[in-house]
N, C-alpha and C positions, 0 to 999 in steps of 0.2 A: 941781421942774425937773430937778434930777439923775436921779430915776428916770425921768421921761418921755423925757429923751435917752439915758439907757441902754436902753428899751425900744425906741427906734427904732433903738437903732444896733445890737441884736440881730434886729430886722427884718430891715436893708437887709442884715444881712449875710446873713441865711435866703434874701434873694430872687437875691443876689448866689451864693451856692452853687445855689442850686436851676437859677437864669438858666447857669452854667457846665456844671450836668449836662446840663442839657438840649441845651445850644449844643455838646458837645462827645462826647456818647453818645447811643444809640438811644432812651434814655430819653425819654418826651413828660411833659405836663404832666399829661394825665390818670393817669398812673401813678402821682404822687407823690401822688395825692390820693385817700381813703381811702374810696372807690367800692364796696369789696369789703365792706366792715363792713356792709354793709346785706344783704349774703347770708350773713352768720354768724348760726350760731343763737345770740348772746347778740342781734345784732339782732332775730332771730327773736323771742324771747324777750319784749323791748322791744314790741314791734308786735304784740303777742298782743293785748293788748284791743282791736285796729282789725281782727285778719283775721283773727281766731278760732281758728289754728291759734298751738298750746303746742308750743316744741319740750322732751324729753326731757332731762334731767342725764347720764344714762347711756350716751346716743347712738343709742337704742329711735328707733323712725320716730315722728314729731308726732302727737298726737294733735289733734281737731279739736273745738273748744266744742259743745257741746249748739244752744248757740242764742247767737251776738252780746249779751253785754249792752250796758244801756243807757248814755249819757255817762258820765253820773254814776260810774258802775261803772266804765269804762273808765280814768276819770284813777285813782280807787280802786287800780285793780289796778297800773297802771301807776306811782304814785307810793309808794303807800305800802305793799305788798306785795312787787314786785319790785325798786324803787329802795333806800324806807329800809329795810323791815325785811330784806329779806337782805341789803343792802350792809352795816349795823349791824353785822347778825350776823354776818359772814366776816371784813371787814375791819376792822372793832373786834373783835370778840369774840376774834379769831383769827390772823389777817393780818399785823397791828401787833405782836401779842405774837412772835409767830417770826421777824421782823427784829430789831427792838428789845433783846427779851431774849434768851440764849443759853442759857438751861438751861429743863429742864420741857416740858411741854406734850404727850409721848408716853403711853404703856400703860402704865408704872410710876405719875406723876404721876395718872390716874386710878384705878388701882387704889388706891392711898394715898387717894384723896379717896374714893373706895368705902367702902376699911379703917374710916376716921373717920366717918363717916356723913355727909359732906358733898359728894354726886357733883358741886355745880354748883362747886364750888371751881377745876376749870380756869378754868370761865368769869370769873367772877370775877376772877381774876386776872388773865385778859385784858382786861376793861375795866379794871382798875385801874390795868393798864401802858398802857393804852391813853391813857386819863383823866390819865396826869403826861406823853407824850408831846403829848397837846394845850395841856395847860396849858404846856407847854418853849415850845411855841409865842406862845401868849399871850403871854408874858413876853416872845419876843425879838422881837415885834412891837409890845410897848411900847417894848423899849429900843431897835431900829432902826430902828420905822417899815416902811411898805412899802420893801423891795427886791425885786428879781429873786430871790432866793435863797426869800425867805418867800412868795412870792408863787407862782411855781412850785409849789411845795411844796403849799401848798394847793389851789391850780386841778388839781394833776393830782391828787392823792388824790380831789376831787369828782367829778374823769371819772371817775375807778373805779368809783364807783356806778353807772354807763351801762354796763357790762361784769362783766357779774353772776354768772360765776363764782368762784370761791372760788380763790387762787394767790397765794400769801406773794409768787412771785417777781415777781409786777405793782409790788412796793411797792418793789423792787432801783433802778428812777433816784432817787428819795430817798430813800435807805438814810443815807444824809449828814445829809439833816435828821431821820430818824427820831433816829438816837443823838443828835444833839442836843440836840433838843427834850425825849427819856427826859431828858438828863443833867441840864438847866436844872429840871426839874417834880425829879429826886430830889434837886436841891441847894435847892428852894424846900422841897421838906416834911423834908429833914435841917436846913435851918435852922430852922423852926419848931420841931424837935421838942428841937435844942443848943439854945436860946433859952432853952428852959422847963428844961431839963436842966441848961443849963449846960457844956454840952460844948464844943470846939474843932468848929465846923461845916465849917474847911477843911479839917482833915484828916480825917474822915469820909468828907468828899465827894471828896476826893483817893484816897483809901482805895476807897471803892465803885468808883470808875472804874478803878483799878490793876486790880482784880480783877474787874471785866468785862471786859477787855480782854485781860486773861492766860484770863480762862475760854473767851472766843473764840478767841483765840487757840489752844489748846490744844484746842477742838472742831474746829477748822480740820483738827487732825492725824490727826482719828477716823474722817474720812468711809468709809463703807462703798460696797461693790462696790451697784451701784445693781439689780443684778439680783436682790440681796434683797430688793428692795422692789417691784421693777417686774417680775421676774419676765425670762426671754432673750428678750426680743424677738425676736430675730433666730431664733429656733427657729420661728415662725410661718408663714415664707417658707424655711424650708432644703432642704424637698422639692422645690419649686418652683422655686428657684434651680439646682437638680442637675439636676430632672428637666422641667420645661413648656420650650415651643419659648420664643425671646427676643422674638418676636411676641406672645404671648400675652397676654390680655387678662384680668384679675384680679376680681371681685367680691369686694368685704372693709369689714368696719366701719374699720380704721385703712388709708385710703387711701396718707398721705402717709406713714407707717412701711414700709406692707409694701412701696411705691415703692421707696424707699431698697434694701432689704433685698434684695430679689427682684430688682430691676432689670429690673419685667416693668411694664406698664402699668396700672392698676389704677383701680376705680370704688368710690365710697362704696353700701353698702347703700340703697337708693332707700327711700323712702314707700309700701307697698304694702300689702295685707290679704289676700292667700292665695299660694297655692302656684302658681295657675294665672295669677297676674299676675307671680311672681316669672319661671314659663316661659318669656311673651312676653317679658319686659324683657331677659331672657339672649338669648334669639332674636332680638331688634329691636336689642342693642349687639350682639351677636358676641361674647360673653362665653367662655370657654373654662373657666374654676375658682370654682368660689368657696370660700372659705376661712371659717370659722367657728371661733372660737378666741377666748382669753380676754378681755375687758375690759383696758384698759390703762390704769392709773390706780395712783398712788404709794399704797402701804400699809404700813404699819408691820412689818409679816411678810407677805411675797407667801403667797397662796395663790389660786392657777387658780381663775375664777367666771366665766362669763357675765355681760352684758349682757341686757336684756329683751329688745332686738334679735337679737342674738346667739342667747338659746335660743328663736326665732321663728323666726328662717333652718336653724336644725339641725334644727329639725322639716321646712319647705318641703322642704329639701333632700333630707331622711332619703324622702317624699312623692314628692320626682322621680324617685332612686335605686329606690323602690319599684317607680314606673312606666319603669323604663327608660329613663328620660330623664335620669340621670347617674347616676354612677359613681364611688363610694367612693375615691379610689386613693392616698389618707393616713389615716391617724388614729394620734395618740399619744393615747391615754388619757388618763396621768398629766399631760400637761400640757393634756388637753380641746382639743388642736388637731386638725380634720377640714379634707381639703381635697377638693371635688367635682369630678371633669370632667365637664363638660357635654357631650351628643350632638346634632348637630346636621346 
């Protein structure tokens, strides 16, 4: 009874916020409601076994099934290929271990499992933190029963499998109950193992938690300039910001960065398969640039790479430049950024 009136009275108060937004801002109902998710390519993605078009990881244009499989095939792909086995795999193997634990998991940690002859030993390790982080849970779902707190925790880790990219940072609203759950599963197997030893299991366990909490704490203080990993963004858009009219109309695979950046108006890389459909598509929006340039995605040591998309449009475009139909009027090299103006 107590959770079922805690569960309403965190309703009427959802309805009570949302009822004030609405009654008091431009906001309508259909905004708050998450309409857009069915045009993202992790929905994409979802819906492949119904429309036969695969969207890309990389941000490359979809490619398109051979041929519709049959039912059967379709729950297949959709359950146990896209749901468990890569939800498994990113967000157990991976996910969990990079909130959870605070050391490991980079280019040293495998080289070292290289060194030893043991390369799956990140993995491993990830379910293994993973595997006391569930078990934390187990236990405090015995000793409290359903609450709001465990119960959260769970339901939204399970949405995560519905959104099937691979991001430590999806797992940041329960970060709370991650350490948790890690602390209750290492105080369950530090008691098992003082039990048989004979040890003091509180202070071990007092012990392990002092010094996750000083080693986070002190990786808190390490954080690096993010453009060693990501690379300057903002160098993408710097000609363009200096040099395109403020009208100017943007082709680019990172729509909503080189937005930001350029403060020009800008369109995602469309679905297409040659040069002479990329033509029209520039002539049919009024395109003025397109910009062609690195992949943006976090790496351990940035180093400048294309997208499959990406070295696809640098051919079209190298194609239109060919034929007169635009015009080189950037390229840095060293960091693979080109940007096209279009003749029209």
């Amino acid at each position: 009874k107590m959770f079922a009136r805690q569960l309403a009275l965190v309703v009427a108060l959802m309805a009570v916020l949302a009822g004030s937004i609405i009654a008091t801002t431009p906001v309508q109902l259909r905004d708050l409601l998450p309409s857009e998710y069915l045009k993202d390519e992790n929905a994409g993605l979802l819906l492949a076994p119904v429309t036969g078009v695969v969207p890309t990881e990389e941000g490359a244009p979809p490619s398109v099934t051979a041929a519709p499989p049959d039912w059967m095939q379709k729950v297949k792909t959709l359950v146990i290929d896209y749901i468990l086995i890569y939800g498994i795999e990113h967000h157990f193997g991976k996910d969990m271990r990079v909130i959870a634990f605070p050391l490991g998991g980079g280019d040293r940690e495998e080289s070292f499992a290289d060194w030893i002859g043991l390369p799956v030993l990140p993995t491993l390790l990830g379910y293994t933190i993973t595997a006391l982080v569930l078990f934390g849970w187990v236990r405090q779902f015995r000793q409290d029963g359903l609450t709001l707190l465990n119960l959260f925790g769970a339901v939204y880790l399970a949405t995560l499998f519905l959104w099937v990219w691979d991001d430590p940072r999806l797992l940041y609203p329960i970060q709370p109950q991650i350490h948790f759950g890690f602390l209750l599963g290492i105080e369950a197997l530090v008691g098992l193992i003082a039990t048989r030893a004979r040890l003091n299991s509180r202070a071990w366990i007092a012990g392990i938690a002092i010094a996750l909490i000083a080693i986070a704490a002190f990786k808190d203080t390490q954080i690096e300039d993010s453009r060693l990993h990501t690379g300057d963004i903002r160098a993408r858009t710097t000609w363009l910001a200096q040099n395109a009219s403020p009208s100017a109309i943007v082709l680019t695979e990172a729509a909503e960065i080189d937005y930001l950046y350029s403060e020009r108006k800008t369109i995602t890389y469309p679905a297409i398969g040659s040069s002479a459909q990329l033509e029209g598509f520039l002539l049919t929006r009024k395109i003025d640039y397109v910009i062609v340039a690195p992949f943006i995605h976090w790496q351990a040591r940035y180093k400048p790479e294309y997208s499959n998309a990406a070295r696809q449009y640098r051919a079209w475009a190298d194609e239109l430049a060919a034929r007169q139909r635009a015009t080189l009027v950037h390229a840095s090299e060293p960091e693979l950024i080109r940007v096209y103006q279009i003749k029209r």
